[in-house]
SEFILUM-671673 format. One line per 4 residues: number of its first residue (from 1); their letters; for each residue x, y, z of N, C-alpha, C, O, CB. Coordinates in steps of 0.2 Angstrom, whole numbers. Glycine has a CB too. Example, Ala and Ser with C-alpha at 12.3 -4.5 7.8 and 13.67 -1.06 7.14 Angstrom:
<nodes>
1) AS) 66,-28,39,62,-22,39,66,-16,39,71,-17,42,57,-22,45; 64,-11,35,68,-5,36,64,0,39,67,6,40,70,-3,29 .
</nodes>
This chain:
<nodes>
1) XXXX) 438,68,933,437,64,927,444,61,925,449,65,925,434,68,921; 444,54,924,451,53,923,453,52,913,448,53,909,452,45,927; 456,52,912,459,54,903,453,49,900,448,51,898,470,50,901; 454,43,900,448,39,897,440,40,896,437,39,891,448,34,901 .
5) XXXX) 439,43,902,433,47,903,432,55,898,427,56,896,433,48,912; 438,59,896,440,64,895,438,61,886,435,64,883,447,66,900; 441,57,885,444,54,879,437,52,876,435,56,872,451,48,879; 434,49,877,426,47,876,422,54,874,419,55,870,423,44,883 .
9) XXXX) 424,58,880,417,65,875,423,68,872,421,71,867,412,75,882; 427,68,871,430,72,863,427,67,859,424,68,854,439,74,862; 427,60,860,426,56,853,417,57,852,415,56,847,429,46,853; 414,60,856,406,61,855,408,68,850,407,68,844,399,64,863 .
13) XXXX) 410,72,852,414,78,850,412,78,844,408,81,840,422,78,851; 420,73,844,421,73,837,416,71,830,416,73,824,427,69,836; 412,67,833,407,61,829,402,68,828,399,68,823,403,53,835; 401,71,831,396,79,829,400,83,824,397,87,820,394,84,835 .
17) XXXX) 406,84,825,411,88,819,410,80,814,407,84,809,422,90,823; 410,76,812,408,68,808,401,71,803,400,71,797,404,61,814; 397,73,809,392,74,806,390,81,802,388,82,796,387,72,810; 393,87,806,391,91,802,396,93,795,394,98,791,391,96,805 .
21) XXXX) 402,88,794,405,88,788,402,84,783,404,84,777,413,87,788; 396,79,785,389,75,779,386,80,779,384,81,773,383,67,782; 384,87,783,378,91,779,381,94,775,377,97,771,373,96,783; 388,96,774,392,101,771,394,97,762,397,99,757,398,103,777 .
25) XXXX) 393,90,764,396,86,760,389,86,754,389,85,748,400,80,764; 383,86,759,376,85,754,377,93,751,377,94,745,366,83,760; 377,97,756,376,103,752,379,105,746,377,107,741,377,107,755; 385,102,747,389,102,741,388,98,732,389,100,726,396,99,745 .
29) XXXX) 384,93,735,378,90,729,374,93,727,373,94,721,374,85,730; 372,96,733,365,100,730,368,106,726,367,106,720,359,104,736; 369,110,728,376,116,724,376,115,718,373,118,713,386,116,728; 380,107,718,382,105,711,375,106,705,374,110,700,386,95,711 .
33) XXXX) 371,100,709,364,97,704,361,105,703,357,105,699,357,90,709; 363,111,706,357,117,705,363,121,702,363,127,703,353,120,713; 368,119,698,374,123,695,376,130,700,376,135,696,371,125,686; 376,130,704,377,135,708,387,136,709,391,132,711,373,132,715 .
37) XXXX) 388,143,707,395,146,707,397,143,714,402,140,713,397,155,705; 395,143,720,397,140,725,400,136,728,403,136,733,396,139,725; 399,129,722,399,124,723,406,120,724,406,115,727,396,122,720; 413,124,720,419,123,722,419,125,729,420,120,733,424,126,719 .
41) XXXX) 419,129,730,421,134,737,419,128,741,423,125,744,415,143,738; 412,126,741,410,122,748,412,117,747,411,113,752,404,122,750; 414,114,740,418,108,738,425,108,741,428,103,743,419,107,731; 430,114,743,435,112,746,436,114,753,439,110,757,440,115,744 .
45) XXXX) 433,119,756,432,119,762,427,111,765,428,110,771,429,126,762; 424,106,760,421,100,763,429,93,764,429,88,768,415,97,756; 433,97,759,438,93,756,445,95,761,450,92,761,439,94,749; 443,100,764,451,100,768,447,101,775,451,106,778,457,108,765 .
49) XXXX) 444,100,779,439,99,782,439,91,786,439,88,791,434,101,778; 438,89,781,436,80,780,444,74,780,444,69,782,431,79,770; 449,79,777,454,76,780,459,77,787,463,74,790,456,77,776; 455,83,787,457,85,795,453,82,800,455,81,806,457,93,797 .
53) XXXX) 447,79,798,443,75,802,446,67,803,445,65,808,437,76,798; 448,64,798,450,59,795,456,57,802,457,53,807,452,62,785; 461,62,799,466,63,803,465,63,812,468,59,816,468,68,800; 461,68,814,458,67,820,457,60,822,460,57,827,454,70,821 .
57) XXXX) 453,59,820,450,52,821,453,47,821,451,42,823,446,50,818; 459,47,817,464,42,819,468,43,826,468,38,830,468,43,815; 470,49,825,475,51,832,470,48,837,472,43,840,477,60,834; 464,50,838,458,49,844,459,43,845,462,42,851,451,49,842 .
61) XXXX) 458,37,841,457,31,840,465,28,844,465,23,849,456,29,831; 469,31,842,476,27,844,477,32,852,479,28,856,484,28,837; 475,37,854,474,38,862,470,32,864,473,28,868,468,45,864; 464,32,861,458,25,866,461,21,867,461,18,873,451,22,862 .
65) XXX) 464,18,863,469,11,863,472,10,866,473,5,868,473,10,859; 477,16,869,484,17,873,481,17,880,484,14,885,488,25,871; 476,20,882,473,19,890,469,14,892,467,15,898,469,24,892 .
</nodes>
């Protein structure tokens, strides 16, 4: 496999780490709407989570670019 090829399934990868920080991000609504003591907890772990994701996905983006 050459890097390009390599660089494409991490970005599937990553697009599934994308999506499981939206179920974490709904749960965190629901938490809220059901007054649940929870709901910070899974509010920051959504929140520092989501900027590491953010971040990734940039770097990713500027690999794709580069090859």
């Amino acid at each position: 496999m050459d890097i390009k090829s390599n660089l494409l399934e991490l970005e599937e990868a990553a697009q599934r780490i994308s999506d499981g920080l939206a179920a974490i991000r709904i749960m965190v609504v629901g938490l809220d709407g059901a007054g649940s003591e929870y709901t910070g907890a899974f509010h920051a772990v959504w929140d520092y989570l989501s900027d590491a994701d953010k971040e990734f996905q940039k770097q990713l983006a500027v690999c794709l670019e580069a090859v």
